[in-house]
C-alpha positions, 0 to 999 in steps of 0.5 A: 679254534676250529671250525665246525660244519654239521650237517643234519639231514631231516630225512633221517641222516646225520654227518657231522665234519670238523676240520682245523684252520688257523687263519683268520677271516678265510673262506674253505670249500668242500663236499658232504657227501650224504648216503641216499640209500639207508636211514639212520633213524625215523620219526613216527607221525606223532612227533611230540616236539613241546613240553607243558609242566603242570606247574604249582600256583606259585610257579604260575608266574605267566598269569596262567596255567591252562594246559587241557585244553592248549593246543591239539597235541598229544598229551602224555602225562608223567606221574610221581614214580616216589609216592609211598617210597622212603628215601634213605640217607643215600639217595634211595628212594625203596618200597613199594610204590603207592599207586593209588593217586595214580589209578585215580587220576587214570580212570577219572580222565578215562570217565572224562573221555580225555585222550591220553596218548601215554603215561609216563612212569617218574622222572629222572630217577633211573641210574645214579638219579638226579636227586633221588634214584630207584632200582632197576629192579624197583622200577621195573615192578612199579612200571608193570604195576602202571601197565596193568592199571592202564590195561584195566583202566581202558578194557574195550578203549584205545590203550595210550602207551605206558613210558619210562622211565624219563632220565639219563642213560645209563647202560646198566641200568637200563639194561636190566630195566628193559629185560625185566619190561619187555611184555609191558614197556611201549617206550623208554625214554631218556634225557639229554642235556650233553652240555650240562648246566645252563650256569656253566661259566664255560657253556659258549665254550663248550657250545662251540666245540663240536666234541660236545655236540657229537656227544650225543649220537653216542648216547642214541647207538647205546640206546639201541643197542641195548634194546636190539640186544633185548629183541623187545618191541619197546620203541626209544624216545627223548623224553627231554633235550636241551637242544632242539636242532633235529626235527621234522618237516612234512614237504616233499624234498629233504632239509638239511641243518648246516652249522658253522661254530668258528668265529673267522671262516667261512664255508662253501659247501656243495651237497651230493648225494652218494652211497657213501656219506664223507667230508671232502675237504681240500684236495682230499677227493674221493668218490665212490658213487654208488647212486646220484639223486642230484637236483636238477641244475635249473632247480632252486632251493630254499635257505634260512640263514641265522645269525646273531645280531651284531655278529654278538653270540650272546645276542638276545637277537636273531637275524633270520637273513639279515632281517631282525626275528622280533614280534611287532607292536601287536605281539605279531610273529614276522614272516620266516621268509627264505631266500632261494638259491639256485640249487647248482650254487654251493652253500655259503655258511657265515662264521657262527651262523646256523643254516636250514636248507630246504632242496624240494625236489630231491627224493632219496632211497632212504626217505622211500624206504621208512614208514610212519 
């Protein structure tokens, strides 16, 4: 076993090191080194970060099913992609999509006055499908069809936005869909789950290699080169993920996420900012300094490390530094206090812990370089 550390910072930079140890209960040392000065990515002021399915009445085993009205988040809505298809022996699902339930349901919330912030075209049924799968060229012509309804439906309103089609990625597939959606598609979306099934007798195994988990950046440059290669407007999103480690913080500084997986070694990690993003481990140091946005040495940083209870990875408990992260007698939430550190000290990562470090007074170039 290995040891992973991976660093991801919120201000748009992702690093991700691993290097192999062998010996047990040991501490290793090092340096990330973060590019300052370009952003990999960005995150629009409206972020979605949860989900609300619909559920039948017999899926409402939580005593309720109220989402309308649940929270003041943007609702986008997901609509049956297969209504009026057949679905032949091998999976395929052809004909023309029926979208009348559709349209009915669009210009009722918009009689309603209910704002819908985008609708999304099926689920999963694009490339080889889950279940069941469409054409490229099938569902392109359905998402057209959505986008008209849509145009039609909000003449002289704020359009929400038209999305599809919410699955797996596949080159090909998605490809051909974009070119044929390029005036009419506002996002695509797609799925990740690169660990694959929840019931996988492996999942601790694959959760702890970081193959898995750098899987995904994979996934994310396809996307985008596909649409660069498209020159459409059509922005990506993750539709759905069955990890929820990147994400968005509205104060001032950077954040990083810092994992350590291996059960035996612990890690120092000091943190510089460079023109140049590397993994120093060992002697192995070389510096290319381009550009030093370090914190001032009397500055403090914020840090949430997170633990499992009993050093037991499959422990229903979390400890938030060393504090146990479960709701009181009144179903009240604890506080999620940090522990602040003098920036001028490294970062301590225990074995199987996940560290949020929040550094307040670092402003990097990339950070002022992206919009929204």
């Amino acid at each position: 076993m290995g040891w992973c550390f991976l660093a991801c910072l919120f201000s748009f930079i992702f690093i991700s090191v691993y290097a192999q140890n062998g010996k047990a209960n040991v501490t290793v040392k090092g340096t990330v080194f973060i590019d300052s000065k370009n952003p990999i990515a960005s995150t629009s002021s409206n972020f979605i970060c949860a989900t609300l399915d619909w559920w039948p009445p017999e899926k409402c085993d939580y005593g309720t099913c109220s989402w309308a009205n649940s929270s003041l988040a943007l609702i986008v809505f997901g609509l049956n992609a297969l209504n009026g298809k057949s679905i032949l022996p091998n999976s395929s699902a052809v004909g023309a999509w029926n979208s009348s339930n559709a349209a009915s349901l669009i210009r009722y919330t918009v009689k309603k006055g209910y704002n819908i912030y985008g609708w999304e075209l099926g689920n999963e049924l694009c490339g080889t499908g889950v279940g069941v799968r469409v054409a490229a060229d099938d569902y392109a012509v359905d998402t057209i069809a959505l986008n008209d309804i849509i145009y039609y439906a909000y003449r002289g309103l704020f359009k929400p936005l038209t999305i599809a089609p919410g699955g797996f990625f596949e080159p090909d597939w998605f490809g051909r869909f974009i070119a044929l959606t390029e005036n009419t598609l506002d996002v695509v979306t797609q799925h990740i789950y690169n660990l694959g099934p929840g019931v996988d007798e492996h999942i601790i195994e694959k959760i702890v290699n970081p193959s898995y988990l750098a899987d995904g950046a994979g996934l994310f440059i396809q996307l985008q080169d596909t649409l660069k290669r498209s020159e459409t407007s059509t922005t990506a999103w993750v539709g759905e993920s069955g990890g929820a480690y990147n994400s968005g913080r509205n104060h001032q500084g950077i954040t990083l996420l810092l994992i350590n997986l291996d059960s035996n070694t612990t890690v120092q990690a000091t943190v510089d900012f460079n023109g140049t993003s590397a993994y120093v481990h060992g002697h192995r140091r070389t510096v290319v300094e381009k550009h030093h946005c370090k914190e001032p040495a009397e500055t403090i940083r914020e840090e949430y490390h997170l633990t499992p209870k009993d050093g037991n990875i499959q422990s229903q408990t979390v400890l938030l530094n060393g504090k146990p992260l479960i709701i009181d007698s009144s179903g009240a939430i604890p506080a999620l206090d940090p522990m602040t550190v003098p920036s001028s000290k490294p970062i301590t990562i225990v074995p199987r812990s996940i560290v949020f470090v929040h550094m307040p007074n670092v402003s990097l170039p990339a950070c002022m370089q992206v919009s929204g």
